[in-house]
C-alpha positions in Angstrom: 15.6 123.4 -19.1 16.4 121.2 -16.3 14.0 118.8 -14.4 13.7 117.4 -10.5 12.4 114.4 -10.5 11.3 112.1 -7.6 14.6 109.9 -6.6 15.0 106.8 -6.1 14.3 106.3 -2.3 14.0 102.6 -0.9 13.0 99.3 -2.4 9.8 99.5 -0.5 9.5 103.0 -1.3 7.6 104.1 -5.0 5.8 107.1 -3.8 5.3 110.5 -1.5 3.8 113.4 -0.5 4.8 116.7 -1.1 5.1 118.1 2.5 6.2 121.7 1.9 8.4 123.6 -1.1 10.9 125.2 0.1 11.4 127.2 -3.1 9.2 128.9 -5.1 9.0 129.7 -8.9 11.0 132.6 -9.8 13.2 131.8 -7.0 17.2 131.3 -7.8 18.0 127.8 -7.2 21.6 126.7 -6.7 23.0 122.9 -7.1 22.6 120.8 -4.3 20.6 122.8 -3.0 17.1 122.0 -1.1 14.1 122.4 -3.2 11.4 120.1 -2.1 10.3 118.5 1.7 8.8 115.0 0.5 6.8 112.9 3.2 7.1 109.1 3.0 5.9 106.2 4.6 8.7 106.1 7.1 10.6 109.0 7.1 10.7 112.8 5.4 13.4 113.2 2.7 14.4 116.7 1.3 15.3 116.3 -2.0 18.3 118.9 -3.7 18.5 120.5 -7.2 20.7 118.7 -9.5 21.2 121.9 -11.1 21.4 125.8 -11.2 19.3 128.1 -12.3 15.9 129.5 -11.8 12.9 127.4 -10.8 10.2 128.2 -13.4 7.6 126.0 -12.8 6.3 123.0 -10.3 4.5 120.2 -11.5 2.9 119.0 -8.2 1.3 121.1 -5.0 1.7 120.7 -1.6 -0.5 117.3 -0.7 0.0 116.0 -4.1 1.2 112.0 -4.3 3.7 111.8 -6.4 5.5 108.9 -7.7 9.5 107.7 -7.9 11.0 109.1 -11.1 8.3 111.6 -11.6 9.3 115.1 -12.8 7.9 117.6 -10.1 9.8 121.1 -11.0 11.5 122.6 -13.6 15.1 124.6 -13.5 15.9 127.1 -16.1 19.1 127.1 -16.6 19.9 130.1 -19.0 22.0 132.4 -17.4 22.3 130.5 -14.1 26.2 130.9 -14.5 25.5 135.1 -14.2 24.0 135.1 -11.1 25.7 137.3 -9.2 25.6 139.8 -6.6 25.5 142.5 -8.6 22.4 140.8 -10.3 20.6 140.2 -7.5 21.5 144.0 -6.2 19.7 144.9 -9.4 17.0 142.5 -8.6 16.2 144.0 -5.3 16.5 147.4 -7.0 13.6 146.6 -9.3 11.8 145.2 -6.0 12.3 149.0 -3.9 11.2 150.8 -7.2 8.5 148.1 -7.6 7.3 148.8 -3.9 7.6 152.8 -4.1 5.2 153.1 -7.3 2.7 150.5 -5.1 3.1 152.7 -2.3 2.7 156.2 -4.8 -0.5 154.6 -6.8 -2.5 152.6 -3.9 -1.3 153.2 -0.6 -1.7 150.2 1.8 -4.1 150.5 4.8 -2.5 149.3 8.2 -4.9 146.4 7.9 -4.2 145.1 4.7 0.0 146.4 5.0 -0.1 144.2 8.2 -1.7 141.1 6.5 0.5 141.4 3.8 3.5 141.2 5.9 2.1 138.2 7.9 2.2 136.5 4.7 5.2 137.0 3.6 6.8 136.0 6.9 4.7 132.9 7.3 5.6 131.9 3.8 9.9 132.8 4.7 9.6 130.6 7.7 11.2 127.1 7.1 8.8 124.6 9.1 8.2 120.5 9.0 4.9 119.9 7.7 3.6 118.2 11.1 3.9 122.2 12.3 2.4 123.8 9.5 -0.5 121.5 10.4 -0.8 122.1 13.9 -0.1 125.9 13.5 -2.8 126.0 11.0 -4.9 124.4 13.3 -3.7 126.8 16.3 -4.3 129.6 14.1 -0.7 130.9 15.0 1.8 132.6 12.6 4.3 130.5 12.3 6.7 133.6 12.1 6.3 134.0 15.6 7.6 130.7 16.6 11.1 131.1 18.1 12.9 128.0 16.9 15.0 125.5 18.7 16.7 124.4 15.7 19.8 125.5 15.1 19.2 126.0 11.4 15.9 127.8 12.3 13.5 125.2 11.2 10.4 125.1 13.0 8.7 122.1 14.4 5.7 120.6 15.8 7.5 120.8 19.5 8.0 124.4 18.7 4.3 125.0 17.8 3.4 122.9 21.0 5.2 124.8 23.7 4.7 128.0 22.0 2.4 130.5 24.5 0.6 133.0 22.5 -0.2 134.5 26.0 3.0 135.4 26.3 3.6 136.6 23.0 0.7 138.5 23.0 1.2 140.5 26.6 4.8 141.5 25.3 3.1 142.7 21.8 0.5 144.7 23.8 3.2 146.5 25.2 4.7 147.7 21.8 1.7 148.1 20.3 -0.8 150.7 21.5 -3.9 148.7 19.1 -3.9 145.0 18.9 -5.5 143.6 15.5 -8.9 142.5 16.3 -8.9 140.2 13.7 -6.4 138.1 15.6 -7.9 137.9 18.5 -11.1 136.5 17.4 -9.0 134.1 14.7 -10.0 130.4 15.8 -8.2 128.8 18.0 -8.5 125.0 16.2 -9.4 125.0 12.0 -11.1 122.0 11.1 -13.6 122.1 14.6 -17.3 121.6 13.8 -20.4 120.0 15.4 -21.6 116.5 15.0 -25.0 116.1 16.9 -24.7 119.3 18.7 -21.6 118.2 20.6 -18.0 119.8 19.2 -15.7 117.7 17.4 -12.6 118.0 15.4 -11.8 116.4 12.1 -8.0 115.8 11.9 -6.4 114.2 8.7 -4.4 111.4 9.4 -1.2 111.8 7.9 1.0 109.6 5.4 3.3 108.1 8.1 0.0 107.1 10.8 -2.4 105.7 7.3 0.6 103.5 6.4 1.1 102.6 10.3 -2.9 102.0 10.6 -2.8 99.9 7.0 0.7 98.0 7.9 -1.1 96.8 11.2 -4.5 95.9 10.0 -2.6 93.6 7.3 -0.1 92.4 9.6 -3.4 91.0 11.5 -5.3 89.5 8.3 -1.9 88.2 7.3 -0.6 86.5 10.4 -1.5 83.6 12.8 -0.5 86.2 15.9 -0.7 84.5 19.1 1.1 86.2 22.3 2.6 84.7 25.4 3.7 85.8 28.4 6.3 85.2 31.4 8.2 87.0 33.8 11.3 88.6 34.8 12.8 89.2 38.5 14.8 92.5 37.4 16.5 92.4 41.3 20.0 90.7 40.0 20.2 93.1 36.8 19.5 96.5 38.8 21.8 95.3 41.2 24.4 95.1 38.6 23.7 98.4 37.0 23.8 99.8 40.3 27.5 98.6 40.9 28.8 98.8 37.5 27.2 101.9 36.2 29.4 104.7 37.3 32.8 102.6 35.9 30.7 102.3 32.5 30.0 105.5 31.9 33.9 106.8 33.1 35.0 104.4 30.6 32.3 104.1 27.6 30.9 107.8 27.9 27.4 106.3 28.0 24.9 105.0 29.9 24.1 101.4 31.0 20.7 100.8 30.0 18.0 97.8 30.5 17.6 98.1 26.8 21.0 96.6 26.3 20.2 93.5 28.3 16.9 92.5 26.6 18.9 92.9 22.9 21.8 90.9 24.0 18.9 88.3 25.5 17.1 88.2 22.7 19.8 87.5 20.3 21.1 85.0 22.5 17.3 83.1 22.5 17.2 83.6 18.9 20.0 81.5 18.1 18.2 79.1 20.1 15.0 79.7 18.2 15.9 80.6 14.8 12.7 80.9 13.4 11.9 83.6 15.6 14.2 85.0 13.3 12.6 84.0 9.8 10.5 85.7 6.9 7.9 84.2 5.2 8.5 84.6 1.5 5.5 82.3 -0.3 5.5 79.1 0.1 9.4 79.5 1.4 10.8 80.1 4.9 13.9 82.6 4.7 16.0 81.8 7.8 18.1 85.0 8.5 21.9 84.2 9.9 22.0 87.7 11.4 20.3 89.8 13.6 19.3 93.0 13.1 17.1 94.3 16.3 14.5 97.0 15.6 13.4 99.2 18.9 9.9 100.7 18.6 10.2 104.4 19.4 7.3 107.0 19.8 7.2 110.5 18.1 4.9 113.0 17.6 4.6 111.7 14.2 3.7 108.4 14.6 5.4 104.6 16.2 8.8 103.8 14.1 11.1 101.1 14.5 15.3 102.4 14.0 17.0 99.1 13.5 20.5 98.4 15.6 22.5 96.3 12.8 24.4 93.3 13.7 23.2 93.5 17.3 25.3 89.8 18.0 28.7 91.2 17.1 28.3 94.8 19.6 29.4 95.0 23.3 26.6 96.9 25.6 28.8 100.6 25.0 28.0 99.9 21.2 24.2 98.8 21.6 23.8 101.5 24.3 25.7 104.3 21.9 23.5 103.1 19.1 20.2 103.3 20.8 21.2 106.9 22.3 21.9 108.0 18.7 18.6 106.3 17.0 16.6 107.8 19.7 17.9 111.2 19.6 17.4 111.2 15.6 14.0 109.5 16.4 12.8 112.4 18.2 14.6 115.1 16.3 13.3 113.8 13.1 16.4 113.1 11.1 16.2 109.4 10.6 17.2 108.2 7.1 15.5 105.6 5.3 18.6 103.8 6.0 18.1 103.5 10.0 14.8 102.0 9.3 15.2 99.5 6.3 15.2 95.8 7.3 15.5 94.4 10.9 14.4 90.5 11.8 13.2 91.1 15.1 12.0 93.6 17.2 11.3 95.0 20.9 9.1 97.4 22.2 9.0 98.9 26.0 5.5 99.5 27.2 7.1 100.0 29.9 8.3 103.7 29.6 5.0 104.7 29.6 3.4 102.5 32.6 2.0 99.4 30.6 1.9 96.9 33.2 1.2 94.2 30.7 0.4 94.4 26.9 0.1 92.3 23.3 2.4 93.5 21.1 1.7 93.8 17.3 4.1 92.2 14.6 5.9 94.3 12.6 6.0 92.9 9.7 7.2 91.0 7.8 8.8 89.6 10.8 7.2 86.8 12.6 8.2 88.0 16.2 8.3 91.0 18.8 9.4 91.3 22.3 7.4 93.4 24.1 8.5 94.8 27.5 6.5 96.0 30.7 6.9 98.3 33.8 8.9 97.4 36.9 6.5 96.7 39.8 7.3 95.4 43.0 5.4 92.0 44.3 5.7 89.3 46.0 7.6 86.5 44.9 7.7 82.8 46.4 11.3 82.6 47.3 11.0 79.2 48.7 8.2 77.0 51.0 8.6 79.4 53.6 10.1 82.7 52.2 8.1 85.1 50.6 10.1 88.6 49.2 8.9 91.8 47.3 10.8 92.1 44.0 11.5 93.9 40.9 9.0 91.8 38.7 8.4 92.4 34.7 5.8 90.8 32.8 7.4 89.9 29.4 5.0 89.7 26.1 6.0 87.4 23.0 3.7 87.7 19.8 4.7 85.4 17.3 3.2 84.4 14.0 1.9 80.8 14.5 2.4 79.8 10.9 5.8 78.7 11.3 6.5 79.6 15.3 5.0 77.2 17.5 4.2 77.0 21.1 7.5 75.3 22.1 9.5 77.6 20.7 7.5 80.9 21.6 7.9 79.1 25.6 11.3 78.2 25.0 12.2 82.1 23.7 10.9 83.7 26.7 12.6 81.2 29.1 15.5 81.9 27.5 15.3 85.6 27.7 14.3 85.2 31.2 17.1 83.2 32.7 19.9 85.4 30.6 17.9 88.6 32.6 18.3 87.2 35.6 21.7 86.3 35.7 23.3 89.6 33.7 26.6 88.1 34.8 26.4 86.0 31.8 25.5 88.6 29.2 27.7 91.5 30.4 30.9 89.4 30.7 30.5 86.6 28.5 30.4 83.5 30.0 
């Protein structure tokens, strides 16, 4: 006998959830392979089988919280090394002759036959637990998701863009009678009425309670106080403009406004290094490197992929980085790794039209950047000049314990002369 226990994931991290199993007991299990989806606070891990054999028994269900170092299955190992093909050939064997006295001593009716079969797909299909939800929720067999995935795994964009309409019209046409059971299925699980008035109760998952219990500290915690300035983006998109056909030829990637504001920042973090700190107790930790989290938006919930040593990387390397963290961001494959540490971070509003915002901490840090949409307005040039430009509002919330007002100004000032003169940042000087 052989057990999986809960690995060690992060220093932060001493429990999860069980999302999904992807093996069941009874099912051959070889070594390093999958066994269990677990959900954390930041990311979902899929923890492997250390050995082989046949999984005989889990300790913990799906939704169960489970701690680091606990034992959630066990492996039988008897016999693991005579798993063959000729076994399993015998196995399915006993499975047709198994199926054939069923089908000789209680014949299926086409109901029950095509429930059964529903099952079984549903259970076959390999799906992230965010889609499990929402198909649950949908009332939609997950079996008749096609996946995007290459390796077939289904997930929640799957479920959202999938058109039972569509499905159902061709199935009409193969089928001369439609189950009426699925057509009057509910459309959302979970809907009832409060007052007379439909609502839906939706269970917040583990990633959006730690999010919701992370911010609420952060602001019983802190002394947060934002300020604001702003940017004239004219000289910048003028340089992009020019220089962004010769970067990509040469880098393979895009120039971005995202590596301007990290190269700013850095640069206005030297300046004000405790923009840059950690309170530890009654101790200030003043971190000599910067490591820049950028807030990105999923479907599952806000995280914060860290670029590491963002002072010692050119624009191709911040731009490659972001493009890769954002790519893993949306296709869920972030490691624990990508989102461990960081001592400041920046967040674009902007993306999504904020015109002007208060960005939370995210803490433990004691500072976050928050950035705004380009609008055009007008801007004094001089006494009797007036011009329509590029303008950004600029938001910095800083913990007022050990940031004060001089420094928040003198940050933002910073970031906002570096901005507009790029000349500086993307060459050097």
């Amino acid at each position: 006998m052989a057990e999986i226990k809960v690995p060690e994931l992060a220093e932060t991290i001493s429990e999860g959830t069980i999302a999904q199993w992807l093996k069941k007991p009874g099912d051959y299990v070889g070594k390093g392979e999958y066994v269990v989806e677990l959900e954390t606070d930041k990311v979902n891990v899929e923890i492997i089988s250390e050995h082989e054999g046949t999984l005989t028994e889990l300790r913990a269900e799906e939704g169960d919280t489970v701690q680091v170092g606990e034992t959630i299955a066990i492996v039988s190992e008897d016999g693991a090394s005579a798993t063959s093909a000729g076994e399993k050939h015998q196995v399915l064997e006993s499975e047709v002759e198994g199926q054939s006295e069923l089908k000789i001593e209680a014949p299926l009716s086409e109901k029950q036959e095509g429930e059964s079969l529903q099952t079984k797909k549903s259970e076959r299909v390999i799906a992230s637990p965010a889609a499990r939800k929402l198909a649950r929720e949908k009332g939609i067999d997950l079996s008749e998701i096609p996946a995007v995935d290459p390796l077939g795994r289904v997930r929640k964009q799957d479920v959202t863009n999938y058109d039972p309409e569509i499905t159902k019209q061709a199935t009409s046409t193969q089928k001369q009678a439609p189950k009426p059971e699925a057509q009057s299925k509910p459309a959302v699980q979970g809907s009832v009425e409060e007052n007379g008035k439909p609502v839906e109760r939706v269970k917040m998952s583990r990633r959006r309670q730690t999010i919701a219990n992370r911010l609420v500290e952060v602001q019983q915690n802190a002394a947060m106080l934002t300020t604001f300035n702003e940017v004239d983006m004219t000289a910048v998109m003028e340089l992009r403009k020019r220089w962004k056909d010769r970067f990509y030829e040469e880098n393979d990637v895009r120039l971005g406004f995202m590596s301007f504001f990290t190269k700013a920042v850095v640069a206005a973090l030297k300046k004000t290094p405790y923009l840059n700190a950690e309170i530890q107790g009654n101790e200030i930790l003043m971190k000599k490197y910067y490591d820049i989290g950028v807030a990105v938006s999923t479907d599952e919930g806000l995280v914060v992929p860290v670029i590491r040593d963002a002072d010692r990387k050119n624009f191709s390397e911040i731009e490659g980085n972001l493009v890769e963290l954002a790519e893993k961001a949306r296709t869920n494959k972030l490691s624990l790794g990508d989102l461990q540490g960081g001592t400041f971070t920046i967040t674009n509003g902007g993306v999504f039209g904020s015109l002007l915002s208060t960005p939370i901490l995210n803490g433990p840090q004691v500072g976050i950047l928050g950035m705004h949409t380009i609008q055009l307005r007008p801007v004094a040039i001089d006494k009797e000049r007036m011009e329509n430009r590029p303008m950004m509002y600029i938001a910095l919330s800083y913990d007022h314990r050990i940031v004060d007002g001089k420094e928040a100004v003198t940050f933002l000032k910073k970031v906002k002369e570096l901005i507009e003169d790029p000349e500086s940042l993307l060459f050097g000087s």
